[in-house]
MIDOSE-1310 file (N, C-alpha, C; in nm, 2 decimals, decimal comma, always signed):
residues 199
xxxx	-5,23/+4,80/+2,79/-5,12/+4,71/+2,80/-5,15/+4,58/+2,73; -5,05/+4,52/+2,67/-5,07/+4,42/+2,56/-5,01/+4,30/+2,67; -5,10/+4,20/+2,64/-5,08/+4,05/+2,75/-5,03/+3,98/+2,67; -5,09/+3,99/+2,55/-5,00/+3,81/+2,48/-4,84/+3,83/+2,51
xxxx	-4,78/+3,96/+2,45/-4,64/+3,94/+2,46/-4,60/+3,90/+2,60; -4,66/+3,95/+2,70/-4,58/+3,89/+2,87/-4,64/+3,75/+2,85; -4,72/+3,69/+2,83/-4,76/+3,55/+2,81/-4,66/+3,50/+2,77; -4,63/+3,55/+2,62/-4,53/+3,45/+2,53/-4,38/+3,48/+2,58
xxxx	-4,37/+3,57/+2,67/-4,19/+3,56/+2,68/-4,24/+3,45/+2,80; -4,31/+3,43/+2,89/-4,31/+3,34/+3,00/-4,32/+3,23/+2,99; -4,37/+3,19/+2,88/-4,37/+3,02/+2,83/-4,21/+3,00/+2,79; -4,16/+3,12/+2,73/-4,03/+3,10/+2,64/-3,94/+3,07/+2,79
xxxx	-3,95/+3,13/+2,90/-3,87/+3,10/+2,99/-3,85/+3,01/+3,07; -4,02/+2,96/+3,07/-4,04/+2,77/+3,15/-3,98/+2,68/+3,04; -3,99/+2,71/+2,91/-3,90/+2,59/+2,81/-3,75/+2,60/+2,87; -3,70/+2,72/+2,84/-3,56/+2,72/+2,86/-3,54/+2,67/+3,06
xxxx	-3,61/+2,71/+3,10/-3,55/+2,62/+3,25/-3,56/+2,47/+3,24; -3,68/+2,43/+3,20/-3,68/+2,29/+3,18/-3,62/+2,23/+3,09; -3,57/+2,27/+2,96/-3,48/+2,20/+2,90/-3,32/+2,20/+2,94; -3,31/+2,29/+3,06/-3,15/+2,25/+3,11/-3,10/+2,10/+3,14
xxxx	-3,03/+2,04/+3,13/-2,96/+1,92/+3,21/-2,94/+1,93/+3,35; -3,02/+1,85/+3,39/-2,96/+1,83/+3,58/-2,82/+1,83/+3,59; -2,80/+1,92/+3,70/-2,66/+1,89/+3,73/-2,59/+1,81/+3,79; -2,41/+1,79/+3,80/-2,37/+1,70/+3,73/-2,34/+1,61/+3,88
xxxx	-2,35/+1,67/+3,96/-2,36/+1,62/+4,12/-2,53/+1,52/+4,16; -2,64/+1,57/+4,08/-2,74/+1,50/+4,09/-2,73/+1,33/+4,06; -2,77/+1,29/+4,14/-2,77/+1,07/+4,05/-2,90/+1,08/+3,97; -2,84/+0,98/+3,88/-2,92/+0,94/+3,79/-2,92/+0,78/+3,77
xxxx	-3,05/+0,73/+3,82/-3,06/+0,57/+3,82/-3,07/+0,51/+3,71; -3,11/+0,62/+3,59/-3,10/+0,52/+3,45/-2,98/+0,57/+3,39; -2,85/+0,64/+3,46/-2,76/+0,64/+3,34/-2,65/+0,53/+3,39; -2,59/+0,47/+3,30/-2,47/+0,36/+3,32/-2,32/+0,38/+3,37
xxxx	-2,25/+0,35/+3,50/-2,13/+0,38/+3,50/-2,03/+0,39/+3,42; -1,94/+0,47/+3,35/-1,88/+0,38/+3,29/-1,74/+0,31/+3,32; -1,70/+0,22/+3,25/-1,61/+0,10/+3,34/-1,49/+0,17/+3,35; -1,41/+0,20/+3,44/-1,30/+0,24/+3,49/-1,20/+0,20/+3,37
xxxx	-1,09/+0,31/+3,32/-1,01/+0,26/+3,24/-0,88/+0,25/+3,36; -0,74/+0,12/+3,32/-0,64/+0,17/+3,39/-0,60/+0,22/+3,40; -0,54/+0,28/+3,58/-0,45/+0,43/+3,51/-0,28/+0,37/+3,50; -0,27/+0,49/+3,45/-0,13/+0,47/+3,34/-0,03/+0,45/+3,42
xxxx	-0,03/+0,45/+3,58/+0,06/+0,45/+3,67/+0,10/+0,31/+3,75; -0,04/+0,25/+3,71/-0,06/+0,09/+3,81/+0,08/+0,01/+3,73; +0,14/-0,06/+3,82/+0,21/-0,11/+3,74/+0,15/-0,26/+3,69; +0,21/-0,33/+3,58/+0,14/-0,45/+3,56/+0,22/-0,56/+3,63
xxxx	+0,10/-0,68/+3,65/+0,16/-0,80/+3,71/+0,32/-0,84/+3,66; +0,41/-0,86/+3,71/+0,52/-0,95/+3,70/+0,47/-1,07/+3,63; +0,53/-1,16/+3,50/+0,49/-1,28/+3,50/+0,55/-1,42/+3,58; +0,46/-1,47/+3,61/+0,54/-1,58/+3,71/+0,67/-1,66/+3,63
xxxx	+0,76/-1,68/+3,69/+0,92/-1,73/+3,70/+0,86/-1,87/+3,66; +0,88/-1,90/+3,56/+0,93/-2,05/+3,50/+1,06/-2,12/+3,61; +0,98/-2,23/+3,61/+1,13/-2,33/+3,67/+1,15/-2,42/+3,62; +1,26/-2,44/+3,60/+1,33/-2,52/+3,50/+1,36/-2,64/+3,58
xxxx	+1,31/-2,76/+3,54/+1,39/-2,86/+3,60/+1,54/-2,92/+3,60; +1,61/-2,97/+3,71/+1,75/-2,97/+3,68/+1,79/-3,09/+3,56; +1,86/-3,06/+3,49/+1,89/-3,17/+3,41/+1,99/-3,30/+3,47; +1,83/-3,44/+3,41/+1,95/-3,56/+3,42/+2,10/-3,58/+3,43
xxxx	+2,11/-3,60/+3,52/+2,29/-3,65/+3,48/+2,35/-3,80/+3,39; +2,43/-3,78/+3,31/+2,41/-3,92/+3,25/+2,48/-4,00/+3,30; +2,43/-4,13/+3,30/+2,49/-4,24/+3,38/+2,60/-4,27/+3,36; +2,73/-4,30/+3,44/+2,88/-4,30/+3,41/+2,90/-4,44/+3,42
xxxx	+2,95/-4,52/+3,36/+3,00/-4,65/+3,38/+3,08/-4,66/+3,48; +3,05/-4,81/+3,57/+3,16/-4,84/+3,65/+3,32/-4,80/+3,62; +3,40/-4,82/+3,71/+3,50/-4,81/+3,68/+3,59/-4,97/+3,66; +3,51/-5,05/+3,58/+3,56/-5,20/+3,59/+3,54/-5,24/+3,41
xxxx	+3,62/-5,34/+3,39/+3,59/-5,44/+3,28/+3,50/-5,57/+3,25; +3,45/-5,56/+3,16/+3,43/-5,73/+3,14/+3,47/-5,75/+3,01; +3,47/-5,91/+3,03/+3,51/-6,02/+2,92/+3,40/-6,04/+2,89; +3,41/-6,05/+2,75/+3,29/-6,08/+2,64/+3,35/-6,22/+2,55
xxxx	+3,23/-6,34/+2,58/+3,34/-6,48/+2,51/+3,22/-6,51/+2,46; +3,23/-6,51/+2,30/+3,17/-6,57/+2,23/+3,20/-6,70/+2,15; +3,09/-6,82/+2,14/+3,14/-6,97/+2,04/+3,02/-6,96/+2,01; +3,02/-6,99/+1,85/+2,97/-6,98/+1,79/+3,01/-7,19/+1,71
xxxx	+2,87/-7,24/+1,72/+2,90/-7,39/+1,66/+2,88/-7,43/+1,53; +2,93/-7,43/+1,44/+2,86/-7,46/+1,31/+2,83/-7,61/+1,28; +2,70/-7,67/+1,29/+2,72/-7,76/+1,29/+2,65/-7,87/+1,15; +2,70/-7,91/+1,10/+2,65/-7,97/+0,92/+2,58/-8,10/+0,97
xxxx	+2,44/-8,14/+0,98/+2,45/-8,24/+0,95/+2,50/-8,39/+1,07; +2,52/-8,46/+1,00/+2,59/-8,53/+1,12/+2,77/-8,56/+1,12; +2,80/-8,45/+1,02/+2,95/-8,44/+1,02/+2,99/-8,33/+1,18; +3,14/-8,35/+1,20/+3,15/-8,27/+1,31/+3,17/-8,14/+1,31
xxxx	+3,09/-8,08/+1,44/+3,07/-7,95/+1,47/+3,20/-7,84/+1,49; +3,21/-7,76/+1,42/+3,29/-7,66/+1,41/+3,29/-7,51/+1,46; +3,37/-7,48/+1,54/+3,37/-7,40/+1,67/+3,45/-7,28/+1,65; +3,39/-7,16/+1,62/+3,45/-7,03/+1,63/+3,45/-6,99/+1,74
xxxx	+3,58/-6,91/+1,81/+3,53/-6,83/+1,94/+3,58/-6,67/+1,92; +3,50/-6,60/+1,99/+3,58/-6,44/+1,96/+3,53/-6,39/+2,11; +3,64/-6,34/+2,15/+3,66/-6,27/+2,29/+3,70/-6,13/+2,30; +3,63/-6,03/+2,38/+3,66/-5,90/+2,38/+3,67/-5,81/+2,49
xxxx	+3,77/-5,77/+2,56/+3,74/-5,68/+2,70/+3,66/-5,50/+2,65; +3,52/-5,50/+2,73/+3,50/-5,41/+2,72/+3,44/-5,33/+2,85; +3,46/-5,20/+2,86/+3,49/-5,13/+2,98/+3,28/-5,14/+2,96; +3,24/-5,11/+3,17/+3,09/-5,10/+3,17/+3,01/-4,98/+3,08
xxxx	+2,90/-5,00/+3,03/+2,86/-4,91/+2,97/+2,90/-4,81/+2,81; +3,03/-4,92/+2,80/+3,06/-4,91/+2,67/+3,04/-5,02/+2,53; +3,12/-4,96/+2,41/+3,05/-5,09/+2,30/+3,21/-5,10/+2,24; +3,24/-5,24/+2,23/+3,34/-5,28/+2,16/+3,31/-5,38/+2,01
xxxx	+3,36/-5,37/+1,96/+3,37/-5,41/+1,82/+3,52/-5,50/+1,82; +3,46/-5,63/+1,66/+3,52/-5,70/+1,60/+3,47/-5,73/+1,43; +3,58/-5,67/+1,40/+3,55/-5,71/+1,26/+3,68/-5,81/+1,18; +3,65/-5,91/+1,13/+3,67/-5,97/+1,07/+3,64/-6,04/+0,92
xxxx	+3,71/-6,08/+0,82/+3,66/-6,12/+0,70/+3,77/-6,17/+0,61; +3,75/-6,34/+0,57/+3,83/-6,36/+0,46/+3,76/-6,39/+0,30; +3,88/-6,41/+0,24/+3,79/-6,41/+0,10/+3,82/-6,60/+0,05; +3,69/-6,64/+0,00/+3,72/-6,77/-0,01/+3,68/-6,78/-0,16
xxxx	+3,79/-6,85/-0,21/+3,78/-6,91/-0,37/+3,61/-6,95/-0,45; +3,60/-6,89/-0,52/+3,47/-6,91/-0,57/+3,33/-6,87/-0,52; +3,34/-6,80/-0,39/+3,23/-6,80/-0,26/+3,24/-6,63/-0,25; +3,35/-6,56/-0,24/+3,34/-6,43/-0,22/+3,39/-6,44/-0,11
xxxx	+3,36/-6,26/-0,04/+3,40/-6,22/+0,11/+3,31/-6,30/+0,22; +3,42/-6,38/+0,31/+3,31/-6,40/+0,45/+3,33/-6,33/+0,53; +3,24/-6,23/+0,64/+3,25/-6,18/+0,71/+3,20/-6,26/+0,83; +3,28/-6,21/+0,97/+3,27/-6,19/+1,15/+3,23/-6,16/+1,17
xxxx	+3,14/-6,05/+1,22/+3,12/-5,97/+1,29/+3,02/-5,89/+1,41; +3,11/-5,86/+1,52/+3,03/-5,84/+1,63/+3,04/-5,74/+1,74; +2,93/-5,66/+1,72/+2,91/-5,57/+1,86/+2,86/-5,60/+1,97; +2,93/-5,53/+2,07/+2,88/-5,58/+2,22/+2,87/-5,49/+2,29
xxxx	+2,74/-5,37/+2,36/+2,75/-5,34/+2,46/+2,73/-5,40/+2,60; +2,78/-5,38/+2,72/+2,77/-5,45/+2,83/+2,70/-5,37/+2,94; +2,62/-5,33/+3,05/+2,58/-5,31/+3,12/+2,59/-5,34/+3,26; +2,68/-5,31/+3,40/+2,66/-5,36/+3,50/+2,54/-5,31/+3,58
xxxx	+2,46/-5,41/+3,60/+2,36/-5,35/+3,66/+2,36/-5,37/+3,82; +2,30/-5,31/+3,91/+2,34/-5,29/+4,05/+2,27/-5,44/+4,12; +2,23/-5,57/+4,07/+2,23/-5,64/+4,15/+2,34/-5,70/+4,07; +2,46/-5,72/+4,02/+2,55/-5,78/+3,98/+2,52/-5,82/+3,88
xxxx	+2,41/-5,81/+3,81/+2,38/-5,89/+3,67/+2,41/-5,82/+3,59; +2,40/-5,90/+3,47/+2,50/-5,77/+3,32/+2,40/-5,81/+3,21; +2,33/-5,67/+3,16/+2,26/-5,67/+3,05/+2,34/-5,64/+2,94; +2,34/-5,71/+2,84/+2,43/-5,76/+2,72/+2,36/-5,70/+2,58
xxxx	+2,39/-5,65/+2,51/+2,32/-5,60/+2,40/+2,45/-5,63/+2,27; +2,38/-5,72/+2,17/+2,50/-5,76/+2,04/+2,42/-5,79/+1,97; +2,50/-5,73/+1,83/+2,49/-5,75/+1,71/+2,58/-5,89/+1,64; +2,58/-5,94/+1,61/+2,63/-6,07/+1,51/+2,59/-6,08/+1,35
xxxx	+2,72/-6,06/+1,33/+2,64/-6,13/+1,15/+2,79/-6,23/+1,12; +2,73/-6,34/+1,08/+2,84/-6,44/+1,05/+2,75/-6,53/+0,92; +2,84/-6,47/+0,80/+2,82/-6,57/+0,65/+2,91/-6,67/+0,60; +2,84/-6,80/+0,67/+2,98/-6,92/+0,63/+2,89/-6,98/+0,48
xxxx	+3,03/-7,01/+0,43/+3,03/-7,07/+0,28/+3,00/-7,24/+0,34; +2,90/-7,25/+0,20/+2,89/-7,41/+0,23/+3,01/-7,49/+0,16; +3,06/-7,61/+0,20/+3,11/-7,65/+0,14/+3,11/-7,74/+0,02; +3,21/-7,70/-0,13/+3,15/-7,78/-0,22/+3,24/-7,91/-0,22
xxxx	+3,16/-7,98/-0,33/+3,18/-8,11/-0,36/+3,30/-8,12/-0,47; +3,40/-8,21/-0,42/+3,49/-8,22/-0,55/+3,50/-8,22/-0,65; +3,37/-8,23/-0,72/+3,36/-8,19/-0,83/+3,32/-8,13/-0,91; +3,30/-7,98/-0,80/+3,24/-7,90/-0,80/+3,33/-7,75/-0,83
xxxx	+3,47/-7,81/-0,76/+3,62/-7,74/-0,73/+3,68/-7,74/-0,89; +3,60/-7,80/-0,99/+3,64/-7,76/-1,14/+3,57/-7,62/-1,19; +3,68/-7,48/-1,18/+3,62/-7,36/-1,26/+3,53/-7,41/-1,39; +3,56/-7,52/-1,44/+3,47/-7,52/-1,58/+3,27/-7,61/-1,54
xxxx	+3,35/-7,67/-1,43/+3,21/-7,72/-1,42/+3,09/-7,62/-1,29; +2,98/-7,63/-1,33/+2,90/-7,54/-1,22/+2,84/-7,64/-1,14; +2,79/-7,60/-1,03/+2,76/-7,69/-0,94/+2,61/-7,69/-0,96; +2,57/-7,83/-0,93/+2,42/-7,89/-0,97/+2,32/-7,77/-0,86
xxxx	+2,21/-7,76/-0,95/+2,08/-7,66/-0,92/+2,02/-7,69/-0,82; +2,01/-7,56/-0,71/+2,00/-7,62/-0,58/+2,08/-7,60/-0,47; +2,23/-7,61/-0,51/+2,36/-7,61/-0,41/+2,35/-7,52/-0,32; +2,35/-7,51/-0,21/+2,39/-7,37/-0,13/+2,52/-7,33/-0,07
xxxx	+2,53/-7,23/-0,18/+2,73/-7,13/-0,18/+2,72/-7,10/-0,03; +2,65/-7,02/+0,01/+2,65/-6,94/+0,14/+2,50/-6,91/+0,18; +2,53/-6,91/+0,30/+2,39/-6,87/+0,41/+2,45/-6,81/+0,50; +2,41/-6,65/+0,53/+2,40/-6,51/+0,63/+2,30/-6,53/+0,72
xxxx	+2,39/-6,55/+0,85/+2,34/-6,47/+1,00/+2,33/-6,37/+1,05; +2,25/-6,32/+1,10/+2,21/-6,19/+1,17/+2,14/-6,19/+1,24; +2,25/-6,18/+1,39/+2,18/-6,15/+1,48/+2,17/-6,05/+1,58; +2,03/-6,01/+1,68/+2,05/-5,89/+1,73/+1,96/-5,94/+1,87
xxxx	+2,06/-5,94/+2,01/+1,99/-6,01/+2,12/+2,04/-5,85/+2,20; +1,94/-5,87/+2,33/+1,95/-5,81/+2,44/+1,92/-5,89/+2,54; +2,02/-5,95/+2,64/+1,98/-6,02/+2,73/+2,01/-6,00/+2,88; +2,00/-6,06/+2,98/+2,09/-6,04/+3,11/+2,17/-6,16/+3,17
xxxx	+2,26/-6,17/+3,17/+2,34/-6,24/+3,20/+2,40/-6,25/+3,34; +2,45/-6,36/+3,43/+2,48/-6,40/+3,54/+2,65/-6,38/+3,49; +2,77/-6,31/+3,60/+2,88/-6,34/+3,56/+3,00/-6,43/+3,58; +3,01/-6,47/+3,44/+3,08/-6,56/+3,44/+2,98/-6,75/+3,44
xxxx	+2,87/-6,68/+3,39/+2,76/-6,79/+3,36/+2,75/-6,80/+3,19; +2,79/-6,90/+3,09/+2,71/-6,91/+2,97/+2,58/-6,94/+2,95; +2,54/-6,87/+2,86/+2,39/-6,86/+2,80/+2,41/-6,90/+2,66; +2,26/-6,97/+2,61/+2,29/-6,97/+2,51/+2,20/-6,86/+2,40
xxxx	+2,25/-6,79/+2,34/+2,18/-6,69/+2,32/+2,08/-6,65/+2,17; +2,10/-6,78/+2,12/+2,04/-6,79/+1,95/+2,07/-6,89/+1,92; +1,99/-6,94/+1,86/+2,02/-7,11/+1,75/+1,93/-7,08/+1,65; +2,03/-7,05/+1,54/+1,97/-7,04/+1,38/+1,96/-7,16/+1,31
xxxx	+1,91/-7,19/+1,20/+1,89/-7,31/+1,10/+1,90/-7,28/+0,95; +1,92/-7,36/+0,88/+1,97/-7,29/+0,74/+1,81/-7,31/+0,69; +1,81/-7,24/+0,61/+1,66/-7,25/+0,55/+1,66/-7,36/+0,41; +1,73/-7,39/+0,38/+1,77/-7,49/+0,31/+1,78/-7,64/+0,40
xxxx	+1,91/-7,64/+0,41/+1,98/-7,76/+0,44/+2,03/-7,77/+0,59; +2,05/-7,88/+0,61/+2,06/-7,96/+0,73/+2,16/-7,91/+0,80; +2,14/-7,76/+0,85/+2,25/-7,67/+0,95/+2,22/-7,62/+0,98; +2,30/-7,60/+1,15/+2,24/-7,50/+1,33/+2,36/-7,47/+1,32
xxxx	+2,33/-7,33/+1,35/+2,46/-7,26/+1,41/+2,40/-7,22/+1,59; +2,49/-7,21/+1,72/+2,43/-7,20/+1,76/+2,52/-7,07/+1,78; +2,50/-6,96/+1,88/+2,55/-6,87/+1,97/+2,56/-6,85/+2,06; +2,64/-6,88/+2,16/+2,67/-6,90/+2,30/+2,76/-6,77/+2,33
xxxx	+2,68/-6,68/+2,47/+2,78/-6,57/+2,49/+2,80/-6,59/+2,68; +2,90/-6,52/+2,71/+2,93/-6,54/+2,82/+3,03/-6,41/+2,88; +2,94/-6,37/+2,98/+3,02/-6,22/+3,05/+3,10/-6,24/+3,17; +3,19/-6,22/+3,16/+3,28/-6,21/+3,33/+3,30/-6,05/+3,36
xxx	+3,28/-6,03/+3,46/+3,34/-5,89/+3,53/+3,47/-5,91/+3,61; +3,55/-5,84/+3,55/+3,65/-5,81/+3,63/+3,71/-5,74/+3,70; +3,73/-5,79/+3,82/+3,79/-5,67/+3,93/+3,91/-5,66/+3,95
């Protein structure tokens, strides 16, 4: 009887048992779980509801008027002071307008003009918001009123106001709300405004 061949099939048989894989019920402390995938059935989070804040309501004006009384002083110098006034009813929380303009010989267009929003505010006081622009012609000299002659270097035709106040006002109290100066010559204009509420 020949031994090597039963030798050599019996080594061939301890390889093949030992090279099986443990089975699949056995643990293994060095192999890695691996990470759960989702299943297809979970459903996903809802995303959270946005809330919307309610929107401002906008502020409605009283249901009242005011008088808007503007004088305006032009004053030259130490000749006498000259007094425009312009008055305007406008409802709370709205803007009224005045426009005005004439044309003066040799000087061009002069314009008036003035916006006024008014404000009642809840302790009775009135916040005032205006625009003003007023361009007075200076006056010339008689001998200046000759188309052939020009007037001496220097003269000032006209000088433009512009003005832009926000203030608060007591009703039925004047304020005085601007005093300009000519940047030349020896003239204040001033601006005096004055709010009444009417009930």
């Amino acid at each position: 009887m020949n031994v090597r061949p039963i030798v050599f099939a019996a080594l061939m048989t301890s390889a093949v048992v030992f090279a099986q894989p443990p089975a699949s019920g056995a643990p293994r402390s060095d192999r890695q779980t691996p990470a759960q995938a989702p299943r297809a059935d979970t459903p996903a989070a809802a995303p959270a509801a946005r809330t919307l804040a309610p929107p401002v309501p906008r502020r409605e004006g009283q249901p009242v008027n005011l008088k808007i009384d503007f004088t305006i002083t032009d004053q030259r110098g130490s000749a006498p002071a000259i007094k425009r006034t312009l008055t305007m009813m406008i409802a709370d929380e709205r803007t009224g307008s005045i426009r005005s303009q004439s044309s003066v010989f040799q000087v061009g267009d002069v314009p008036l003009n003035v916006d006024a929003s008014p404000t009642l505010l809840t302790d009775g006081k009135i916040r005032l918001g205006f625009n003003l622009q007023y361009d007075w012609p200076a006056p010339l000299d008689a001998s200046a009123t000759n188309p052939n002659q020009q007037p001496p270097r220097g003269t000032v035709i006209k000088t433009a106001l512009h003005d832009s106040v926000t203030l608060i006002l007591e009703s039925g109290k004047p304020m005085i709300a601007a005093q300009s100066a000519d940047p030349i010559g020896e003239r204040q204009v001033t601006v005096e405004v004055k709010a009444t509420v009417l009930r």
